[in-house]
C-alpha positions as CSV (number, residue, x, y, z in Angstrom):
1,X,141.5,102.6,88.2
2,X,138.3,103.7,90.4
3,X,136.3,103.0,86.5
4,X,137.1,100.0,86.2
5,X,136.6,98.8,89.9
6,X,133.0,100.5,89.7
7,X,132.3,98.4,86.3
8,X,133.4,95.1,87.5
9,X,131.1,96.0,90.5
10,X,128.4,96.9,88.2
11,X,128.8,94.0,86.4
12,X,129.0,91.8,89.9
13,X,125.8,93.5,90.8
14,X,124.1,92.3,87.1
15,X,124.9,89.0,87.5
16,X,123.4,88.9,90.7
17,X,120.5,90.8,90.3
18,X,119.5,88.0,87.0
19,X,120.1,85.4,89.1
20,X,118.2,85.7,92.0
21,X,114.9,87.3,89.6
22,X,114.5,83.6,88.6
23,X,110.9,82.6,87.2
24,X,110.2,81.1,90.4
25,X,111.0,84.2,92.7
26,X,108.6,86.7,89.9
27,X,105.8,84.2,90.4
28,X,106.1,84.2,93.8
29,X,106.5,88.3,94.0
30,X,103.4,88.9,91.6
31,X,101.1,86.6,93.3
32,X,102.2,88.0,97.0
33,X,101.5,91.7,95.6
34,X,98.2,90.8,94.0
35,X,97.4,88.6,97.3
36,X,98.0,91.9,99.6
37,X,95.6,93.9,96.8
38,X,93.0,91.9,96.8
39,X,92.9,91.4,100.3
40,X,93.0,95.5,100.8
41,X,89.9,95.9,98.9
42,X,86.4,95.0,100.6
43,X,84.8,93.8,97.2
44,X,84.3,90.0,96.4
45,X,84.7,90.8,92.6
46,X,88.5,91.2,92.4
47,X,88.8,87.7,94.7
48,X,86.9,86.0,92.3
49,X,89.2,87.6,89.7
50,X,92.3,86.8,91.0
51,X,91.4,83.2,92.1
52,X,90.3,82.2,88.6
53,X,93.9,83.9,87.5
54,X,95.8,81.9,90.1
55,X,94.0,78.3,89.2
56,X,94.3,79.4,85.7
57,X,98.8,80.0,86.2
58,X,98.6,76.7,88.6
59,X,96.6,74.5,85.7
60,X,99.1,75.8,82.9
61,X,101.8,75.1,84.9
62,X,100.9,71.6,85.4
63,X,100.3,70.8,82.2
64,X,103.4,72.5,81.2
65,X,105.2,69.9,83.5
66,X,103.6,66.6,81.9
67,X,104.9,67.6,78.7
């Protein structure tokens, strides 16, 4: 009894989990944790960097819409 209740949670907890890591919510988690690196750093080189990454996603992602 206690085996299944712990798979069905298990299973509750999947579905969940899939849900809520949507595209939108990783894109918004990878450019907060590269926001908080780059900022760490005292170098202008990795700014540059990830700037050119950023416009880079946000121009794909544009286009991607007008299709």
């Amino acid at each position: 009894m206690i085996a299944i209740l712990i798979k069905a949670l298990m299973s509750l907890g999947t579905r969940l989990l899939v849900s809520l890591a949507s595209e939108q919510l990783i894109e918004w988690a990878f450019f907060k944790i590269c926001d908080s690196v780059v900022k760490s750093t005292k170098t202008p080189h990795d700014d540059e960097w990830f700037l050119k990454i950023k416009e880079t996603y946000e121009a794909s992602k544009v286009s991607e819409d007008k299709k």
